[in-house]
C-alpha positions in Angstrom: 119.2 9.9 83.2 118.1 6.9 85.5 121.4 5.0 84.0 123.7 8.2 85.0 122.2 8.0 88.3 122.8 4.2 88.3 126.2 4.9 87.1 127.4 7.5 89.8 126.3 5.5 92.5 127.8 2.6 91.3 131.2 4.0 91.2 130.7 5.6 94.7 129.4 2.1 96.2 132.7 0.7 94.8 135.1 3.3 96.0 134.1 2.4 99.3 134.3 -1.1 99.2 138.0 -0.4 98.4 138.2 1.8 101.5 139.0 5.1 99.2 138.9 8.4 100.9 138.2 10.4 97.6 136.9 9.4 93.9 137.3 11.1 90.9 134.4 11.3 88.9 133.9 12.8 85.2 130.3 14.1 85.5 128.2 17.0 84.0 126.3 19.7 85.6 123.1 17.7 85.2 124.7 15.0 86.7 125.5 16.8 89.8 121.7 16.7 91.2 122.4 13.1 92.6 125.8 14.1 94.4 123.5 17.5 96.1 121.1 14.6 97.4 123.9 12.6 98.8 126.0 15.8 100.0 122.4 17.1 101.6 121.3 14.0 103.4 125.2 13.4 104.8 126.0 9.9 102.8 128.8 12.2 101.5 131.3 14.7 102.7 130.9 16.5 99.5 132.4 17.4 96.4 134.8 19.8 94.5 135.2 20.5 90.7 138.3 20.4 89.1 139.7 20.8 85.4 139.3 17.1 85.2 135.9 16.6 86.5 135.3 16.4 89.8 136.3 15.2 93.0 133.7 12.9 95.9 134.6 12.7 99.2 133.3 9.9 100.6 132.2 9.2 104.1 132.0 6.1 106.3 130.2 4.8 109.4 132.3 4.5 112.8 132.8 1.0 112.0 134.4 1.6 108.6 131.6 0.7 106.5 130.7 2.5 103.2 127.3 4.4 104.0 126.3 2.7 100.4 126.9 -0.4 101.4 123.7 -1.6 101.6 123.0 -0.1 97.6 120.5 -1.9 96.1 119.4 -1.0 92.6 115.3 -0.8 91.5 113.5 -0.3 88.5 109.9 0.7 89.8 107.0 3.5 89.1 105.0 4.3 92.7 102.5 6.3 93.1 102.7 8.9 96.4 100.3 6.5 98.8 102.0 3.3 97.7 106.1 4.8 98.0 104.0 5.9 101.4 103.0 2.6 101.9 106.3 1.0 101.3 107.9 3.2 103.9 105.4 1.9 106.7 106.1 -1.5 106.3 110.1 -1.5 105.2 110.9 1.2 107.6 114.7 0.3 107.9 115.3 1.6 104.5 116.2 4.8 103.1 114.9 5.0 99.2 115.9 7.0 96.1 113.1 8.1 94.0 113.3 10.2 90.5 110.4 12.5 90.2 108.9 14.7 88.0 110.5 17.6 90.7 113.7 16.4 91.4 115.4 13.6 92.8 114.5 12.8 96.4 115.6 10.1 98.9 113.2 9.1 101.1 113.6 7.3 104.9 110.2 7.9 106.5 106.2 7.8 105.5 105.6 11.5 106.5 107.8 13.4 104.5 106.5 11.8 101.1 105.9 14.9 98.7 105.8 13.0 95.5 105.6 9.4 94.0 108.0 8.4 90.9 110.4 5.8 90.1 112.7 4.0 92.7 116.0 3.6 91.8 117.7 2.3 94.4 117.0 2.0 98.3 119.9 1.7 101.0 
C-alpha cells in the first residue's frame, strides 16, 4: 500500500515538473484515499473518474511551482509524541503519515491524533 502511495505521488510530483495541467492516472478505489488527502488539504484541484481511470488536476503556487515540489520520500515508524516532537522542531514541513486510521498529512504539533509511518514530508 505504502508503494501505491509512493507510486501516486510520484507520478503527480513529475507531472508538475513538466508544467502539466491534468494527469491521467490508472488507480483503484483503494487507491483513491491518498488523492481525498491531497484534494482535502488543497495540494490538488481534484479529481474525476473516467472509463480509463481517472483524471488529477493539479495545482500550482502563484509562482508556478508544483505544490509537490519539495516531495521527499520516508520510510519511518513514530510514535504520536515523537511525529509530535518532529513537528516542533521541523515546523516548515508538512508530513504524510499512514496510520492504523487512515492516511493523514500533518503540518502542525497540535493536531497530532495518531503516530504511524512517514512516508513522505513536503
Amino acid at each position: 500500500m505504502i508503494n501505491k502511495f509512493k507510486l501516486i505521488l510520484s507520478k503527480i510530483r513529475i507531472a508538475q515538473q513538466n508544467k502539466k495541467k491534468i494527469l491521467k492516472l490508472n488507480v483503484f478505489n483503494s487507491d483513491l484515499l491518498i488523492l481525498n488527502v491531497l484534494w482535502k488539504k488543497g495540494l490538488i484541484y481534484g479529481y474525476n473518474k473516467t472509463k480509463d481511470g481517472y483524471v488529477v488536476f493539479l495545482k500550482y503556487s502563484l509562482r508556478g511551482l508544483g505544490l509537490l515540489n519539495s516531495l521527499v520520500f520516508l520510510n519511518t515508524k513514530l510514535t504520536k509524541k515523537e511525529l509530535k516532537t518532529l513537528l516542533i522542531l521541523d515546523s516548515n514541513f508538512s508530513y504524510l503519515v499512514l496510520t492504523y486510521k487512515g492516511v493523514y498529512i500533518y503540518s502542525l504539533a497540535n493536531n497530532i491524533k495518531y503516530g504511524g509511518k512517514l512516508i513522505a514530508k513536503f
